[in-house]
N, C-alpha and C positions, 0 to 999 in steps of 0.2 A: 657630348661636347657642346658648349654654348655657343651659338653665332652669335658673330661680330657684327654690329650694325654702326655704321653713321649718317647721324641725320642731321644735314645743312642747312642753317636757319634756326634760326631763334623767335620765330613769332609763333602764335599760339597753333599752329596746326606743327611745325617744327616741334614745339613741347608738349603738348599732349600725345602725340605721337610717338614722342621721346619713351614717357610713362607708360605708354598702353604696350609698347613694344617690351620695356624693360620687365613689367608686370609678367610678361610673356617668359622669360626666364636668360631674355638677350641679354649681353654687354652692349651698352649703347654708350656712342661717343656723342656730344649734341655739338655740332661748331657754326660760332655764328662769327662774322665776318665784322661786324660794326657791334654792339653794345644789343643783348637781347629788350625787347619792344622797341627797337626804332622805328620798325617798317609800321602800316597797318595796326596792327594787333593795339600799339599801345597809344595808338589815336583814334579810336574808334568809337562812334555810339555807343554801338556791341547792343544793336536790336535784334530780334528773332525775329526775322521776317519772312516765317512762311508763308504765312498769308499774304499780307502784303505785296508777296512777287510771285503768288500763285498763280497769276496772269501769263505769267511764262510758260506754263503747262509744262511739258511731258519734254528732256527725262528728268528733268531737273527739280519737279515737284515731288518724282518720289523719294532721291535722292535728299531731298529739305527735308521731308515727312522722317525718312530714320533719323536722321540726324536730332530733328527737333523732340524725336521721344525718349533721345536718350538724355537731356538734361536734367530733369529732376534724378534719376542714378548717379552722373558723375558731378551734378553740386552736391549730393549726399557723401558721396565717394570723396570727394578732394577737402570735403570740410572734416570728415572723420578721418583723412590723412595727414591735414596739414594746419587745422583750425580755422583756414580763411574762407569765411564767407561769400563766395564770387556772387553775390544776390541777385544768383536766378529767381525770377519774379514771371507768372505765368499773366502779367498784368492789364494786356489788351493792348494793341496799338489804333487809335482812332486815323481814318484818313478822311481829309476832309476836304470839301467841294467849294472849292472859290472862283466858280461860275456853274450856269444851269446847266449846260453839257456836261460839264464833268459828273455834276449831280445825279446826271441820269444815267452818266455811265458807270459809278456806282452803287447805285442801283442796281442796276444790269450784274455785275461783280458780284454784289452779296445773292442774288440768286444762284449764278453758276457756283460760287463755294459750297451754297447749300447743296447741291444736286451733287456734287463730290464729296460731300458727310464734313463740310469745313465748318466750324460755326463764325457766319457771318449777320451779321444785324445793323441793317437803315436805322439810326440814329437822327431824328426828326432835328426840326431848328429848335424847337424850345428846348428839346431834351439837352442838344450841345449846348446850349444857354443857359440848363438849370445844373449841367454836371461841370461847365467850364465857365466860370463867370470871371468879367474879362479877358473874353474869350474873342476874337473880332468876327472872323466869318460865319456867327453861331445863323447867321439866316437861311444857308444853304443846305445844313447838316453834313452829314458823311458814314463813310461803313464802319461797325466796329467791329477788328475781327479779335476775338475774344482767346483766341489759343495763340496769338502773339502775346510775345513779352520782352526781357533783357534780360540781360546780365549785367556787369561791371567789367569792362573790357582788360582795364590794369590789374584788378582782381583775378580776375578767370587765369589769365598769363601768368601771374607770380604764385597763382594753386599751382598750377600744372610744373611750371619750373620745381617746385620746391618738392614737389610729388615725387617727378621724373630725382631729384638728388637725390632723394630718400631711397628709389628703388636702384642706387648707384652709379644712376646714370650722371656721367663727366658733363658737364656744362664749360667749355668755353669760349669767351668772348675776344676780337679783337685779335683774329687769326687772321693769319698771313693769307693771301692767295695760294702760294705756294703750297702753302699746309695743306689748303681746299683743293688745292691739283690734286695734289698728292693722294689725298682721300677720296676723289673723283678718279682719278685712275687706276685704284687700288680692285682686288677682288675680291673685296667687303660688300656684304649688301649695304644700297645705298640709296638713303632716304633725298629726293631733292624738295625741298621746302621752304626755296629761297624767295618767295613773295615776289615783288617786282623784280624780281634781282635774278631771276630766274637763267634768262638768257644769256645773262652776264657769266653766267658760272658753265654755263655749258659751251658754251664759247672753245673752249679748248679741245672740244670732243667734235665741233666743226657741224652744229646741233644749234638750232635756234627753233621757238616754237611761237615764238610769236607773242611773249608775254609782257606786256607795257605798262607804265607805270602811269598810275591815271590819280592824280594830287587833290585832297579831299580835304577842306581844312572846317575847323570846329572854333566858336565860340564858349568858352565855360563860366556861367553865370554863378556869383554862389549867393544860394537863395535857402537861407536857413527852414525856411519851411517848404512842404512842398507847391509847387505853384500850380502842378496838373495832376493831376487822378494817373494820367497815365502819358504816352510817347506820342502824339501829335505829328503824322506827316501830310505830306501834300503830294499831289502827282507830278509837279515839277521839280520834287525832291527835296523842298526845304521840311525841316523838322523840329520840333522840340522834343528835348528827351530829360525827365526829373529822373536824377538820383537816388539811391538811397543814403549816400555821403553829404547832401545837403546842396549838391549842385545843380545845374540845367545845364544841357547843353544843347546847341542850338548850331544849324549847319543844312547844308553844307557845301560846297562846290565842285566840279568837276574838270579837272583841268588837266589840259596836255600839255607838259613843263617838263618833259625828262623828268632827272632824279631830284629836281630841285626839291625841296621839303620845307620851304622857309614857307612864313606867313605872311599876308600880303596887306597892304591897305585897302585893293580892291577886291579879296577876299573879305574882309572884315565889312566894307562897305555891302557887298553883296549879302551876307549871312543879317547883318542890319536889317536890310531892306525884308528879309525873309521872318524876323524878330517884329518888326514892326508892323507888316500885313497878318500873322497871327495872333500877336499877343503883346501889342504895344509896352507893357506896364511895368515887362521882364526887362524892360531898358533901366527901369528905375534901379533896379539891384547891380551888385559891383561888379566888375570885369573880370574874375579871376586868371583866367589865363585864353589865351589862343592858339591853338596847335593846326600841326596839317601830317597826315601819314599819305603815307604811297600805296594806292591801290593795285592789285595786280590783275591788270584784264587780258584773258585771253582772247584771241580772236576773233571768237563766236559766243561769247561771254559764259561760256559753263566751264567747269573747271575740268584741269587736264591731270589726269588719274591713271597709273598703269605704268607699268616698265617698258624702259626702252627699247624698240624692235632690233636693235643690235648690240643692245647693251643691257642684257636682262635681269644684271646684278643690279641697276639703279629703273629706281622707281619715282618717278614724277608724280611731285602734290600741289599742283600749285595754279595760278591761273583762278584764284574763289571769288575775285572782283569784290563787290560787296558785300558779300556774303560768308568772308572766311571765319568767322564769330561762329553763326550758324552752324555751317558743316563740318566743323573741327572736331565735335565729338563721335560722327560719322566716318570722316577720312583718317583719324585716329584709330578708326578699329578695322578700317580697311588694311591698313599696313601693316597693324599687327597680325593682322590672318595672312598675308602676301610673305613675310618673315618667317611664319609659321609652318607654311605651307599647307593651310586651314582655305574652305571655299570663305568666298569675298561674301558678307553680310548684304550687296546690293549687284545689282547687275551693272556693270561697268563699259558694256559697249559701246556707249554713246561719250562715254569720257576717257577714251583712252587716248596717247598721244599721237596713237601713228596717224588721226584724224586730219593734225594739221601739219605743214610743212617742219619737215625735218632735218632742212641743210642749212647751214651757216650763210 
């Protein structure tokens, strides 16, 4: 007999999860509450940044480590299921030092990656001068860590969606609450993977975990050629990211707004200022658009994984903050082994939810 699954949310850990589960031999219903990519997923860089937040350490790096090695599999996987290129690119992320402290604390950074088998590399002032020209802080260098890369965020989500349709799994959009109760209080396994939206939905089960919507907005440059070799961030957070669609995007901001989602003038002013201290000259190319998604932080910022201690039919995925691009192809095979009743691909103790508060 096939189990029933429903998985809540429509961003790309919602759809991937959808597929990997349905692959599994489930009936999957997918229900997304607003239009799938609103949240997150379809505003997003979409870096791979294990390196880059390797700083974080332990548990959270080995949980990025599986996740990031299954990319080259399921962009092989979703382009021979679906045709779409999600252009996983194993491209490098540069981060770079725009004063001498930081300088040296990069430094510092690409030794401890090495000593953990990460390939991390001091990238000198000329060198950032002869590989980024019109480049501005090429005086101070920075690390490159070379097993970072991206995807294509809009890409990655409409593989996954169209994957999960293929393997019959129901996709809809622009359900009711009621609907969502009703599937929330049902004794269907139940996927929650509702992004910031998290809290909102479990509300009726008198269950709050703490997961906040933290508003991230993007500039998109479009810049026919590419303008950098590769993804350009800072330690204050601003970044550049080339496309393989012909765009740049550039970002980003951190903001405590509720569910507001709109774009600001002093977002745009901000992500400017962050355009201008890197790479002045991206101003010259057109505006193509500005967006802002809602990031979902949890409390202690790792993500919250595992089924509920009094409700063991639902299983919580949510809570990826920055990094839900990354571990989607990770906590996608978490839940299909959890469905299955297959052991979990990673050890889960440190992200389960009974960790943090669990009353309304």
């Amino acid at each position: 007999m096939k189990e029933n699954v429903v998985v809540l949310g429509g961003g790309i850990i919602g759809a991937l999860a959808a597929y990997e589960i349905a692959k599994g031999g489930a009936t999957v219903t997918l229900l997304e509450k607003y239009k799938v990519g609103h949240g997150a997923s379809g505003n997003s860089a979409a870096m791979l940044e294990l390196q880059l937040d390797a700083h974080r350490g332990e548990p959270f790096l080995s949980l990025a480590r599986a996740s990031h090695d299954l990319f080259p599999v399921i962009s092989a996987e979703l382009r021979a299921q679906t045709g779409i290129d999600i252009q996983f690119s194993r491209c490098s992320i540069l981060q770079v030092a725009l004063d001498r402290e930081e300088a040296h604390s990069l430094k510092n950074e690409c030794d401890r990656q090495s000593a953990r088998g990460l390939e991390a590399t001091w990238i000198s002032p000329s060198q950032v001068n002869q590989q980024l020209p019109g480049f501005t802080p090429h005086q101070l260098g920075g690390a490159l860590y070379t097993q970072d890369g991206q995807v294509h965020g809009g890409l990655f989500l409409e593989a996954a969606l169209q994957a999960a349709r293929q393997h019959g799994v129901s996709v809809q959009e622009n359900v009711s609450e009621e609907i969502i109760q009703q599937a929330l209080l049902s004794q269907s396994k139940i996927v929650v993977a509702a992004g910031a939206w998290t809290d909102q939905l479990l509300k009726p089960l008198g269950i709050r975990l703490g997961v906040s919507p933290v508003r991230g907005q993007l500039m998109v440059f479009s810049t026919p050629h590419p303008v950098l070799p590769f993804p350009v961030y800072t330690k204050t957070g601003g970044y550049l990211v080339p496309k393989a669609d012909g765009t740049t995007l550039a970002g980003t901001t951190v903001e405590q707004v509720g569910f507001d989602s709109s774009v600001t003038p002093e977002g745009q002013e901000h992500i400017t200022t962050v355009v201008k201290t890197l790479m002045p000259s991206l101003m010259d190319y057109p505006l193509k658009a500005m967006t802002a998604g809602l990031r979902p932080q949890s409390p202690d910022d790792l993500p919250l994984l595992g089924p509920l201690p009094d409700h063991p039919n639902i299983f919580v995925a949510a809570g990826h903050y920055r990094n839900g691009i990354l571990l989607a192809p990770i906590t996608a095979k978490i839940l299909a082994a959890w469905v299955k009743g297959d052991h979990f691909p990673v050890q889960l103790d440190s992200f389960l939810p009974s960790r943090v508060s669990l009353r309304a």
